[in-house]
Backbone bond lengths (Angstrom), bond angles and torsions (degrees), N, CA, C in turn:
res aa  C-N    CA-C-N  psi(-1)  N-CA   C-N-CA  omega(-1)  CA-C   N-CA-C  phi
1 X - - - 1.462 - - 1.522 111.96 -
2 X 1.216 120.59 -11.86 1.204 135.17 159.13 1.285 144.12 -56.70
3 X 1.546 130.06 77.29 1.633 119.02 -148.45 1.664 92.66 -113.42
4 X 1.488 98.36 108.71 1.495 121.16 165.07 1.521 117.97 -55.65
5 X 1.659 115.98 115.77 1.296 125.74 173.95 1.588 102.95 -39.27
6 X 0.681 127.55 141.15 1.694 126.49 174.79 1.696 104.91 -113.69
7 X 1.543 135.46 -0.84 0.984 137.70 -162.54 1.922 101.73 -126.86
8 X 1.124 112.83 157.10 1.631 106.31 -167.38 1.108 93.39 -108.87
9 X 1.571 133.03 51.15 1.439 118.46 145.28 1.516 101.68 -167.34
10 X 1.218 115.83 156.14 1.613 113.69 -168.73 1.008 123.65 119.56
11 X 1.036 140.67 141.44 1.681 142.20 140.34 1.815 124.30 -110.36
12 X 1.139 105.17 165.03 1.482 94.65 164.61 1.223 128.87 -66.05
13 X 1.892 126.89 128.71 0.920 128.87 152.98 1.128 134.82 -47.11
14 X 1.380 133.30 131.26 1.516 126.15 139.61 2.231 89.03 106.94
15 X 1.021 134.86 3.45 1.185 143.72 -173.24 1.699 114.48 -100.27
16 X 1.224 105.98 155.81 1.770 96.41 -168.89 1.504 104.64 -86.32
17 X 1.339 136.77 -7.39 1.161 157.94 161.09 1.528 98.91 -50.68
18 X 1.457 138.29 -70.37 1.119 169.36 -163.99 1.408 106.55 -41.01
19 X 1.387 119.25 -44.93 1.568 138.57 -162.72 1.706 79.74 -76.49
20 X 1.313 102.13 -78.45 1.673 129.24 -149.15 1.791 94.58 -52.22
21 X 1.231 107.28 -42.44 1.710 101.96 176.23 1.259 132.50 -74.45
22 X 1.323 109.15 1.01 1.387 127.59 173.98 1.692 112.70 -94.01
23 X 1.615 99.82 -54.50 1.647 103.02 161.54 1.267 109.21 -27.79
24 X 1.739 95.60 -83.22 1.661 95.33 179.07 1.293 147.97 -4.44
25 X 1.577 104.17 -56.60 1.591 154.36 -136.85 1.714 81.30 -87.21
26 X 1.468 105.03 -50.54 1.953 108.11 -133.00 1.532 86.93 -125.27
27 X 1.466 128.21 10.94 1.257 92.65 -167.72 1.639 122.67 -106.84
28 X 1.602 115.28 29.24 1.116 138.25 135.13 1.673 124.03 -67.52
29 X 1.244 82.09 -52.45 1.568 88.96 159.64 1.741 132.84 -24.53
30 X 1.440 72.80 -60.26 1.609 92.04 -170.57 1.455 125.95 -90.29
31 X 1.257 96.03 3.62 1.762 112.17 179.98 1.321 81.40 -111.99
32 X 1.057 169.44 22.82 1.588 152.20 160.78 1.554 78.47 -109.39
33 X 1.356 132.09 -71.23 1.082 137.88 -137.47 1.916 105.70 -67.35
34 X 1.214 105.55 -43.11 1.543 107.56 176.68 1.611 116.18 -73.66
35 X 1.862 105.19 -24.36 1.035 91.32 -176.25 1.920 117.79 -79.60
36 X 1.315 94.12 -27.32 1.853 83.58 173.30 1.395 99.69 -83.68
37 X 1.262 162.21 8.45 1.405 148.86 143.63 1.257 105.90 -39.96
38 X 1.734 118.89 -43.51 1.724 114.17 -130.49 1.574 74.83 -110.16
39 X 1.783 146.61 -10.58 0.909 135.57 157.71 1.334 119.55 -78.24
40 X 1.306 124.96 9.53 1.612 106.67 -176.80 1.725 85.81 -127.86
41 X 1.464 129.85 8.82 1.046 134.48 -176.66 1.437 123.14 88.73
42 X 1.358 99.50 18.41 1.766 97.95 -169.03 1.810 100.53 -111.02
43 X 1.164 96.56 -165.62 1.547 111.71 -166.05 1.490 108.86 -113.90
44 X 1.592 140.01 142.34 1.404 113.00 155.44 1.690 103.99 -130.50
45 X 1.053 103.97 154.06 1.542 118.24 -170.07 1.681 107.48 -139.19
46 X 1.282 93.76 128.25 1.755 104.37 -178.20 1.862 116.89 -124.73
47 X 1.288 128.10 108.01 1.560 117.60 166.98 1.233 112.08 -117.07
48 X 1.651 126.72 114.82 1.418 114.01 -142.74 1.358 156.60 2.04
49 X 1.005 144.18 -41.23 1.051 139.76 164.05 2.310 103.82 -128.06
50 X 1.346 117.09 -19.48 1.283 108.53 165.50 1.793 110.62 -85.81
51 X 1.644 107.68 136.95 1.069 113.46 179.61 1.721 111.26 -129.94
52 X 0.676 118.01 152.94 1.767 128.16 -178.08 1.229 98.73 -127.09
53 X 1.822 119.51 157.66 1.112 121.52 -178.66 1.577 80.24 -157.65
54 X 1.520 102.45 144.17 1.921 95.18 -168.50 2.044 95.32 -136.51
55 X 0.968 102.48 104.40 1.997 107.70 -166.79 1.438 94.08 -133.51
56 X 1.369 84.65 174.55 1.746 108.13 -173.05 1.751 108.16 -86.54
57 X 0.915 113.34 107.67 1.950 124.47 -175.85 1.518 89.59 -10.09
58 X 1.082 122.19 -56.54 1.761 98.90 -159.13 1.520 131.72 -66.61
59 X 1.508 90.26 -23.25 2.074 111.09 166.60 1.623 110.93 -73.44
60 X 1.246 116.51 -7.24 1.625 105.42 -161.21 1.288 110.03 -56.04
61 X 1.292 116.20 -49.99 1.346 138.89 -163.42 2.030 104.42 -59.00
62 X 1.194 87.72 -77.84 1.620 114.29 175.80 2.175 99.51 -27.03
63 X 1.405 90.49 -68.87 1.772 117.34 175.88 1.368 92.88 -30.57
64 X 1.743 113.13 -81.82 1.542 103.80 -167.87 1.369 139.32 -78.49
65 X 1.646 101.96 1.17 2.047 95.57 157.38 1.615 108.31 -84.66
66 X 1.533 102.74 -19.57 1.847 93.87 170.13 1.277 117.14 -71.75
67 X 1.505 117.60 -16.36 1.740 106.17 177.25 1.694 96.54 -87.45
68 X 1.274 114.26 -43.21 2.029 115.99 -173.63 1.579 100.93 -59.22
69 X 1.642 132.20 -38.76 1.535 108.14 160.35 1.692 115.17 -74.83
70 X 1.396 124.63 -24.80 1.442 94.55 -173.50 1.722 108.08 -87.26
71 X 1.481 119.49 22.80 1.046 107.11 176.01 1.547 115.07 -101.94
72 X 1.458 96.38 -17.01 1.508 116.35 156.48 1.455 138.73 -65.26
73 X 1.593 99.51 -33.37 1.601 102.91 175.99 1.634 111.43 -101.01
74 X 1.596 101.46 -17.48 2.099 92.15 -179.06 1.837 94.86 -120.60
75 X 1.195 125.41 9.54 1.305 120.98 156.94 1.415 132.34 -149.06
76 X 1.439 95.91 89.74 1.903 109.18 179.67 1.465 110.51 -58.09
77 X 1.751 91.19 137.85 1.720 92.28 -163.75 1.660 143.44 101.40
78 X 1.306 84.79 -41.23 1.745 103.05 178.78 1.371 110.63 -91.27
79 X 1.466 126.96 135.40 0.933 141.42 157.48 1.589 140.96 -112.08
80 X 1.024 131.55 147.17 1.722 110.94 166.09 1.688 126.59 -97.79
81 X 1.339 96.61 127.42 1.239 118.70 178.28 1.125 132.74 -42.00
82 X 1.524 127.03 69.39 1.562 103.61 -154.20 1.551 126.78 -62.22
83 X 1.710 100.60 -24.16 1.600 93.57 169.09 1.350 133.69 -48.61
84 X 1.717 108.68 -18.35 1.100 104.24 -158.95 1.721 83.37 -112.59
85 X 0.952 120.42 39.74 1.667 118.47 -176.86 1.501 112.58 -102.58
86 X 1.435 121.56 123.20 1.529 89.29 176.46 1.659 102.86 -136.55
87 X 1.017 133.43 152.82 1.290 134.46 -169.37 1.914 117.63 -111.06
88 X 1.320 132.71 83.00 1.422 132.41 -152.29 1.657 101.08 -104.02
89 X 1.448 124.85 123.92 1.406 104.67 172.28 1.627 98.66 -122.99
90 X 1.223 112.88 146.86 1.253 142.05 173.31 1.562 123.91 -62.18
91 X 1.015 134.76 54.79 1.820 106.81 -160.87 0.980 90.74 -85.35
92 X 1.713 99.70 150.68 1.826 103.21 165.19 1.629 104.05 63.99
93 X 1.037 132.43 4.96 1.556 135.03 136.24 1.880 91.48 111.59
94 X 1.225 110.26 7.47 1.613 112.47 -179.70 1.294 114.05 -143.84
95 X 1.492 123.01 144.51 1.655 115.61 -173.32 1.228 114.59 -71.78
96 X 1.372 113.14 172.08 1.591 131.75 -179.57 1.504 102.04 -73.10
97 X 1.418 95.26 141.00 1.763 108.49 -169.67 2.013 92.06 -58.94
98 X 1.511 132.16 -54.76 1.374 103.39 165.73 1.880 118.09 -55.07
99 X 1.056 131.55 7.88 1.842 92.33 171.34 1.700 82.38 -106.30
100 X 1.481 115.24 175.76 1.394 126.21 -168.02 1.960 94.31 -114.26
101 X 1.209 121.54 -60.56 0.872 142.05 152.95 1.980 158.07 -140.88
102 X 0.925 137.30 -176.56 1.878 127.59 174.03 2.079 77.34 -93.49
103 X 1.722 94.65 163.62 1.593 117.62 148.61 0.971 104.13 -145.01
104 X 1.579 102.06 146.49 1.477 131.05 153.29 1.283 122.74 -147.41
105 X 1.118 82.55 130.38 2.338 75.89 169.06 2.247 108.81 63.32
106 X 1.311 69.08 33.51 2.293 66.40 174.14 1.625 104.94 82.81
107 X 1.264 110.82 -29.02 1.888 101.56 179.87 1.484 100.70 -95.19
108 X 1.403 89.40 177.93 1.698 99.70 -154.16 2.030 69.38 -147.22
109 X 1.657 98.67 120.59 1.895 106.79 163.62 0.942 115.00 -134.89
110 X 1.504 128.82 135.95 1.520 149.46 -150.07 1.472 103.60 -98.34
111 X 1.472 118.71 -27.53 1.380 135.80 -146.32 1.303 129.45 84.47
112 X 1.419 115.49 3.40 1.137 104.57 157.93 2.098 108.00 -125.04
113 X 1.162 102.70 -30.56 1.515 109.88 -173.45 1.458 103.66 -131.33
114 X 1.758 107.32 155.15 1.377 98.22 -166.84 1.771 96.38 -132.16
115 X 1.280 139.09 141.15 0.784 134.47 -154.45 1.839 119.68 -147.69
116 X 1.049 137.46 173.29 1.402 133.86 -163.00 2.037 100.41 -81.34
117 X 0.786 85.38 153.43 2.111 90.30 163.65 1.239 119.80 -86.39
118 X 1.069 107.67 103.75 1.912 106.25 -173.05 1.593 123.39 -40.90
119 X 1.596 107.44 -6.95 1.165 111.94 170.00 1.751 118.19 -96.03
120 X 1.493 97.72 -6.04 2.017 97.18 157.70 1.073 106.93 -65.11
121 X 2.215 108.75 -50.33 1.467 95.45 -149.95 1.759 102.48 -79.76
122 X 1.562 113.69 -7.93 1.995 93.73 176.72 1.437 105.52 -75.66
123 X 1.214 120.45 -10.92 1.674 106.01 -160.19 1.540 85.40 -99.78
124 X 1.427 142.84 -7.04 1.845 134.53 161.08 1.605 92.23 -75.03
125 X 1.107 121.02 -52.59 1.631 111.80 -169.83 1.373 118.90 -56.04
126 X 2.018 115.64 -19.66 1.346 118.66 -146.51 1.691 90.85 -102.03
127 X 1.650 107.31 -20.95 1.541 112.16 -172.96 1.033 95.97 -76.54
128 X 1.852 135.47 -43.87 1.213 122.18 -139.55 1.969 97.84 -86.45
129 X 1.240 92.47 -36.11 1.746 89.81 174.30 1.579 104.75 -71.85
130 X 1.181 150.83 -31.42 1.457 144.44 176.60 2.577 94.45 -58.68
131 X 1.263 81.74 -52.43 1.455 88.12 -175.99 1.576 107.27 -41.46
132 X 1.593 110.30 -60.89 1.628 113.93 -165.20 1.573 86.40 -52.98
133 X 1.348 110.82 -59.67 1.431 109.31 -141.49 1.677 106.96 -63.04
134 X 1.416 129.19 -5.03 1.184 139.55 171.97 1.607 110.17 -85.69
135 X 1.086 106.89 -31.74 1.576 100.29 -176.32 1.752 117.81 -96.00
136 X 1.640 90.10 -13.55 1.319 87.40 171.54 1.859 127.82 -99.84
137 X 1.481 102.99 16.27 1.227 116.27 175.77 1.946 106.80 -124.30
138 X 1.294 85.97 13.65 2.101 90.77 171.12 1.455 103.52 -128.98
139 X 1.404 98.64 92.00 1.535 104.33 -166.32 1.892 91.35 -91.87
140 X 1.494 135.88 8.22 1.259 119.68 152.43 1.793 119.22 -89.36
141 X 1.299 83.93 4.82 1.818 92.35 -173.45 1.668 108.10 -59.24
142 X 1.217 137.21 144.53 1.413 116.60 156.07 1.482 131.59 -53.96
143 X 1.241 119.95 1.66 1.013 121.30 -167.84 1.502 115.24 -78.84
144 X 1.645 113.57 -9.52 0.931 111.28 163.52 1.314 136.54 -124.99
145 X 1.116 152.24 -148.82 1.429 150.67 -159.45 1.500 113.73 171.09
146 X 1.680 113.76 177.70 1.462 99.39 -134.15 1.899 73.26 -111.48
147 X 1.065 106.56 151.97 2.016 96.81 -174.62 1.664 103.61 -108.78
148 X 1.402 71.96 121.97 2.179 77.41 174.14 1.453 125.79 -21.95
149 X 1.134 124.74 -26.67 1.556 154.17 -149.86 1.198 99.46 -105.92
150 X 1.603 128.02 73.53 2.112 105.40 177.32 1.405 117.06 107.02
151 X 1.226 97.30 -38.08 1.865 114.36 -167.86 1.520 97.19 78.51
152 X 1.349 139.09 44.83 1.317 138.41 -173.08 1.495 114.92 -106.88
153 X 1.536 119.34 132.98 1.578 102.52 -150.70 1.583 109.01 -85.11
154 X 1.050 120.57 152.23 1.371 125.03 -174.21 1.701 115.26 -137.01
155 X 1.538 105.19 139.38 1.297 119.75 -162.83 1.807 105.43 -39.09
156 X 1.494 146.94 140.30 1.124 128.49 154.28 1.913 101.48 -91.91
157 X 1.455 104.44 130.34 1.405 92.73 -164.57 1.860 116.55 -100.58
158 X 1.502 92.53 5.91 1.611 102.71 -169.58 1.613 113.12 -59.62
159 X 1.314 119.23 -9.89 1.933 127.76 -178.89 1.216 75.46 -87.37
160 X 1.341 125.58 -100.64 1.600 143.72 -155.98 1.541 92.62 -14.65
161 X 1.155 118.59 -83.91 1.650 126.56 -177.52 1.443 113.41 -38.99
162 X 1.106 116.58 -40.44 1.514 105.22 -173.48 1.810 120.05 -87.43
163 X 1.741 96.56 -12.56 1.729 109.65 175.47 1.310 85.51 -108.22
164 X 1.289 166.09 60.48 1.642 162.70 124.30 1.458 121.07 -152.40
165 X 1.251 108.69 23.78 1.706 119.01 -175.64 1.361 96.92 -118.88
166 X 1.535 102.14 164.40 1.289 120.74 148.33 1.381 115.46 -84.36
167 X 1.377 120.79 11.88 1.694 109.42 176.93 1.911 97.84 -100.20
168 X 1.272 111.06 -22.27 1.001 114.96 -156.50 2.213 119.20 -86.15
169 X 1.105 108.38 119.82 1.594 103.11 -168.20 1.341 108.39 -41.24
170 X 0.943 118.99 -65.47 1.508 124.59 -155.19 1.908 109.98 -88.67
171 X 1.082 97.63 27.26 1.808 83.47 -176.35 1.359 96.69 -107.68
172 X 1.719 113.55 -172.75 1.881 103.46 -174.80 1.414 113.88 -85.20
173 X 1.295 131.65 30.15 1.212 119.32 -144.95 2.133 79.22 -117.35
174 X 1.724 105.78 -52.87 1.025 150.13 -172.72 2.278 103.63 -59.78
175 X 1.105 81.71 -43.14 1.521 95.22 177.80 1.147 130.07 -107.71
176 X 1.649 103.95 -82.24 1.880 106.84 169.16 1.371 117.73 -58.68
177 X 1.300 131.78 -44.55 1.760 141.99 -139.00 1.910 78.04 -93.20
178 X 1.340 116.57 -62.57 1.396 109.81 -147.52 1.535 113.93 -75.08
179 X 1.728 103.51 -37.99 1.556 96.87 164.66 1.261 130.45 -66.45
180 X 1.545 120.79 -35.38 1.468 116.72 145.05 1.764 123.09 -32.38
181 X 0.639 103.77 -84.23 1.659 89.04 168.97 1.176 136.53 -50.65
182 X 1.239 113.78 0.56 1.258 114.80 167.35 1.741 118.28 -99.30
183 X 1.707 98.36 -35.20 1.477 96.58 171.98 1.941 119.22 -88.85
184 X 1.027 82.75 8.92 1.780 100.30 175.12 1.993 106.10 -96.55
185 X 1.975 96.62 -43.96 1.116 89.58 165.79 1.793 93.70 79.97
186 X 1.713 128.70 39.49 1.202 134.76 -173.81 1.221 98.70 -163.42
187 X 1.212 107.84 156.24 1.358 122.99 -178.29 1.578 118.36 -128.19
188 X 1.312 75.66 22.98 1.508 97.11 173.10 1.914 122.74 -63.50
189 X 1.124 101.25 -42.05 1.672 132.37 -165.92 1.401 90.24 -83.03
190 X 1.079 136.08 -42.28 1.259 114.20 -160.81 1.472 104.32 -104.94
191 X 1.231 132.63 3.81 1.148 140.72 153.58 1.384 120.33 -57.66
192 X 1.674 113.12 -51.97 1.615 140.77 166.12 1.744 88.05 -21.40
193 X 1.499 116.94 -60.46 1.609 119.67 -173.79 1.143 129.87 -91.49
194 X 1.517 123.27 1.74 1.472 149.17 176.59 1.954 89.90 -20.89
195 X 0.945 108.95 -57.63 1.438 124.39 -157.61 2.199 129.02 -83.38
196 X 1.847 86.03 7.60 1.157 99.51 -161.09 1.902 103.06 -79.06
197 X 1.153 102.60 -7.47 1.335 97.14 -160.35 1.939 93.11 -92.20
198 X 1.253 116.03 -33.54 1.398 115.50 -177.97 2.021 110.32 -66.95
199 X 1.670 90.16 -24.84 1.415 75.34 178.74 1.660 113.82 -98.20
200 X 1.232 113.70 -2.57 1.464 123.07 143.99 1.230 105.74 -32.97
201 X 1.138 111.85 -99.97 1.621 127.31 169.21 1.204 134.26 -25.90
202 X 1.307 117.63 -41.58 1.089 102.13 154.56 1.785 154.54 -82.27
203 X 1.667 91.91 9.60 1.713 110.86 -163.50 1.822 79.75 -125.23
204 X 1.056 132.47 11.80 1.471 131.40 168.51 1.437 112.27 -89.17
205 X 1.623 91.62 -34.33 2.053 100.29 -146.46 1.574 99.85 -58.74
């Protein structure tokens, strides 16, 4: 059951192995790396391979050839991406009317509120219509039932609702969307979905 990398660099994506081998990997790394953050007064933050580093404009520079050598001396191999590099400064504790917002980690923050990436919320909208459109072409599925009216089968919508509702445990509204707002402490995010239940409804009818 064991399928040997055959290539000399990599691991598996998306696996619980994956997280923990990266720790591993970086976590010299990351004690050099936080510790000159927390000396020039800044912050550093790591979730596998995205990292943030949060300092006072005049360290930025200095900050990021100290993370590009310590990624050289405590991690062979690894590099940073500059495409994916982006540099956001705050004046006055909020961005410049040109930047729109910083990202990390799926939110998008202005400096004052922090909010989902409009590309989470199309890819919940893109499942929930792939979803209808699956249940409404498996007419042995339980999902449906025989309608008083004809005997003609009709959607049962209690899955759909409970994986794309707010009634439902496990959907993003229920998990990702709501604990976000709660550890953001805004109600901003869950507004982003104010509207999820009409388009329920309307790809059901």
């Amino acid at each position: 059951m064991v399928e040997v990398n055959q290539n000399a660099f990599g691991i598996p994506q998306g696996t619980p192995m994956s997280a923990i081998a990266a720790n591993v990997a970086m976590f010299r790394f990351d004690c050099a790396v936080a510790a000159e953050a927390a000396r020039v007064g800044g912050t550093y933050r790591r979730y596998s391979d995205d990292i943030l580093l949060v300092c006072p404009p005049a360290a930025a520079n200095s900050l990021l050839d100290f993370l590009r050598d310590a990624l050289i001396r405590h991690c062979e191999g690894l590099t940073l991406n500059d495409d994916k590099t982006s540099r956001v400064e705050f004046p006055g504790g909020r961005l410049p009317a040109n930047v729109k917002h910083m990202q990390y980690l799926g939110f998008l923050f202005n400096g004052e509120r922090a909010v989902l990436r409009a590309s989470t919320i199309s890819r919940f909208y893109g499942r929930m219509r792939r979803a209808v459109k699956s249940a409404q072409h498996d007419l042995t599925n339980d999902k449906f039932q025989g309608s008083p009216k004809g005997g003609r089968p009709v959607l049962q919508r209690r899955k759909l609702m409970h994986s794309f509702s707010h009634l439902g445990r496990d959907s993003l509204l229920r998990t990702y969307a709501k604990v976000a707002g709660k550890v953001f402490q805004r109600r901003a995010i869950m507004r982003q979905l104010r509207r999820h239940l009409e388009r329920l409804n309307s790809l059901t009818r």
